[in-house]
N, C-alpha and C positions, 0 to 999 in steps of 0.2 A: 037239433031237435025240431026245426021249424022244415026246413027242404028236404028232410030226409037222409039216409045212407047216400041213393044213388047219385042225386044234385052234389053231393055236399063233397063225395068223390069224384066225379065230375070237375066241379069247379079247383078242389088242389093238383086234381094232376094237371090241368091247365096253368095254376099259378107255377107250379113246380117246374113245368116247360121252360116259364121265363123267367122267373128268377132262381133256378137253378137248385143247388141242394141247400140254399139259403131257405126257402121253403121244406118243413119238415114233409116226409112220407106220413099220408094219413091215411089208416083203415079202422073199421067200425070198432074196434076197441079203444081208439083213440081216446084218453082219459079228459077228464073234464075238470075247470077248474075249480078248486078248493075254495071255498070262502072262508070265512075269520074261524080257524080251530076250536072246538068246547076241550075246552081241558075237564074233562067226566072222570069220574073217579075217584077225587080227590078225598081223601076223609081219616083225620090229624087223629080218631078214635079208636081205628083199624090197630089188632094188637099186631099185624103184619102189614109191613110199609116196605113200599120198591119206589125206586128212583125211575119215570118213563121218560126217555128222550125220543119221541117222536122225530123220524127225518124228515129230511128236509122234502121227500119225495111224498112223504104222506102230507105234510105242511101245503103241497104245492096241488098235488095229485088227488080226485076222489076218482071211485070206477066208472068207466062206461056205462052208458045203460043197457049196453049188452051183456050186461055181467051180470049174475043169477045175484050177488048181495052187495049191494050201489052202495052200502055203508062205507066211511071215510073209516081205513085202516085203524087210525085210534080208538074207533067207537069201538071195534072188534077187538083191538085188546082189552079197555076199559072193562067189554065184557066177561071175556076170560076170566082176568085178576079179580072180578068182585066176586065171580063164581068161587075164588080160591081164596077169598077175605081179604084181597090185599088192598090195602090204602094207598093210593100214586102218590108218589112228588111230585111235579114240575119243576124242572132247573129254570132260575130268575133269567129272564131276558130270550126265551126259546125262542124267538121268530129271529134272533139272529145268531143261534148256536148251528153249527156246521162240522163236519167230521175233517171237513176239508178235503176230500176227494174231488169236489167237483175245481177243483184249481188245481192240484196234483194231476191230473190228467191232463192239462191242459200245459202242463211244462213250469207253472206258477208255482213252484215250492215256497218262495217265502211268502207267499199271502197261504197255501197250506198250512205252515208251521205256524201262523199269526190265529187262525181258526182253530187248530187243533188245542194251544194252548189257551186260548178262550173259554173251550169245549171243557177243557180239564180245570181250570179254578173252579167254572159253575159246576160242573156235576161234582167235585167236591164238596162247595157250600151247601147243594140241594141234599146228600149220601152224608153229610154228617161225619166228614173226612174219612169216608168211605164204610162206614158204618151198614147203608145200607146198601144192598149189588143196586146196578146200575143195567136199566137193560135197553135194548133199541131192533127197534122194528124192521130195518131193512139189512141183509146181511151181508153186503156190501159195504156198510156203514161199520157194520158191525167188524168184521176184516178189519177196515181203515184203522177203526181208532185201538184193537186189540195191539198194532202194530205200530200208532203216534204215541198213544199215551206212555208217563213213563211213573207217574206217582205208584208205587205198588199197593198203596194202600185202595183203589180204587178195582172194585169186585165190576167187572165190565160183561153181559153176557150178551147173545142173538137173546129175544122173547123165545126162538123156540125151545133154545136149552135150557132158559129159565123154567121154563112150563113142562116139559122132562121130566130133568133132575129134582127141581126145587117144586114148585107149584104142585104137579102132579100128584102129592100125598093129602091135600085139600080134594082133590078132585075126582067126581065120577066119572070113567069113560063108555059110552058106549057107540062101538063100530058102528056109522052108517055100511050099510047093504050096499056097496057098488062099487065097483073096480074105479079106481082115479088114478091118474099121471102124476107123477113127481118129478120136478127138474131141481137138481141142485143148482147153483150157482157159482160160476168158477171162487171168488173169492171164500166163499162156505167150503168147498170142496178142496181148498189146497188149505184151509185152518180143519179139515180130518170132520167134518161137520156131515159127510154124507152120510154116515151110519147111524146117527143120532136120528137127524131127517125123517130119513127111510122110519125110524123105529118110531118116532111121534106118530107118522101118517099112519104107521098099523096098527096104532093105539085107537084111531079115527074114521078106520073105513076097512071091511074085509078084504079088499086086494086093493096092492098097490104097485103100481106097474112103473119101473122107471128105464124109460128106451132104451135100449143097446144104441149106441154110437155118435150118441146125442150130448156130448160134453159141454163145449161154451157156446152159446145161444147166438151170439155173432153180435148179441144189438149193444153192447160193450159203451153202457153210458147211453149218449146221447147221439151215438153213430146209426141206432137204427132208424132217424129219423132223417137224416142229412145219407146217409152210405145204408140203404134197405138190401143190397143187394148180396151184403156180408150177412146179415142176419137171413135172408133169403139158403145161401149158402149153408150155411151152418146146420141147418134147422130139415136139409134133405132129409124125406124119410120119415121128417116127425108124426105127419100124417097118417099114414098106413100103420103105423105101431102103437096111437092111441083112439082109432077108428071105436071103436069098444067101449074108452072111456064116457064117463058121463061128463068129466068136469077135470081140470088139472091144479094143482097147485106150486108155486115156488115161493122167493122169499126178497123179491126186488120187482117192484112195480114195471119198470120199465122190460124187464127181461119179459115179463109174463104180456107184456100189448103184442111182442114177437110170437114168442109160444102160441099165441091165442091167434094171432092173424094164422100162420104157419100151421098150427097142429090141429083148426079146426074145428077145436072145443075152448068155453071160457079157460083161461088161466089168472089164478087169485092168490094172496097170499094165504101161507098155510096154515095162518089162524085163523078164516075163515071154517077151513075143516074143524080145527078143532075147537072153535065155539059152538057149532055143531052137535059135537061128538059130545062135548062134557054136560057134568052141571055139579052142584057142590057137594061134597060128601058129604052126608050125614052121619 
């Protein structure tokens, strides 16, 4: 904020030189840090009540300030769900609730399985032994734990499908005017989630364009920071096929700093759109 873009690129590709890919890859989307969460939302009066698990990436992560809505991910769902009457939970102890993905990737299965079943008492206790769905913001996370959890009493969704299927009969939509980019996310698109997607964003905006040949984004966790040049890779092409766009959306914070250095235009998650697009049915 203080040196600018240019200095401030300057100065990491220099650190990057010498200490190697121990120093992350930084470009102007680079996300900035999160301060102490508002749990917003909350209200025990609401005749419609959802369980939010905030990830850990919105926990960690707010946007750039090169991103058209710098709002901390929660604030944007928060918005949504009051638009659609619903009253949050919060699961007891959320700064240290985890899906466990970020230790399953890293070869750490039993510290995964020690999180995941952490993950699963609380949003039990919070879901009222499952009582109410249960939903989460990153669809990464979202994957993870459709594929840890094993209580079946636990109604587990992405927010976008919540907001779909469920939410959506509270809700007004009205299509913003201008063609946007869509990127699924490999873990969303191997759980069948790309059609859903696809169908929220045209709920939200008159066209919606998602690239021919643009499958997994390459920045795969935390690789596009330390290995840029897989997500460099990947992402060939994204440029010239959303040249057009005004703005792109997906549905994992880190996937979208790739997208957005690579294709050009901001990439945000795709509740941004659809805060947007709604407001409460009357």
């Amino acid at each position: 904020a203080v040196a600018g873009d240019g200095a401030t690129g300057g100065v990491m590709r220099v650190l990057r030189k010498v200490g190697g890919r121990h120093i992350p890859r930084w470009n102007r989307y680079f996300p900035r840090a999160a301060g102490q969460m508002k749990t917003l939302g909350v209200n025990a009066h609401s005749p419609r009540q959802v369980v939010y698990l905030p990830s850990c990436l919105t926990r960690t992560f707010v946007p750039s300030r090169h991103m058209p809505d710098q709002r901390p991910l929660n604030e944007v769902v928060a918005s949504v769900l009051a638009k659609a009457g619903y009253g949050i939970v919060y699961p007891e102890g959320l700064a240290n609730l985890c899906c466990g993905t970020p230790f399953k990737s890293k070869g750490a299965q039993d510290a995964a399985d020690k999180k995941v079943s952490e993950l699963e008492a609380a949003l039990l206790a919070a879901s009222d032994n499952g009582r109410l769905p249960v939903i989460i913001d990153n669809g990464v996370c979202t994957a993870a734990l459709l594929d840890g959890i094993r209580d079946p009493r636990l109604q587990v969704m992405d927010v976008t499908r919540f907001v779909h299927e469920v939410a959506a009969e509270h809700l007004s939509f009205t299509p913003q005017d201008e063609q946007v980019a869509l990127h699924v996310v490999c873990s969303m698109r191997k759980k069948g989630q790309a059609g859903l997607l696809n169908a929220l964003a045209r709920r939200c905006a008159t066209q919606v364009l998602e690239p021919q040949g643009i499958t997994c984004c390459g920045f795969a966790g935390d690789k596009g920071f330390s290995h840029p040049e897989l997500n460099e890779s990947a992402l060939n092409g994204l440029r010239q096929q959303v040249r057009d766009c005004g703005s792109g959306f997906s549905t994992s914070a880190t996937c979208e700093i790739g997208l957005s250095e690579h294709g050009g235009i901001p990439y945000q998650h795709l509740m941004v759109l659809v805060d947007r697009a709604t407001q409460p049915r009357r």
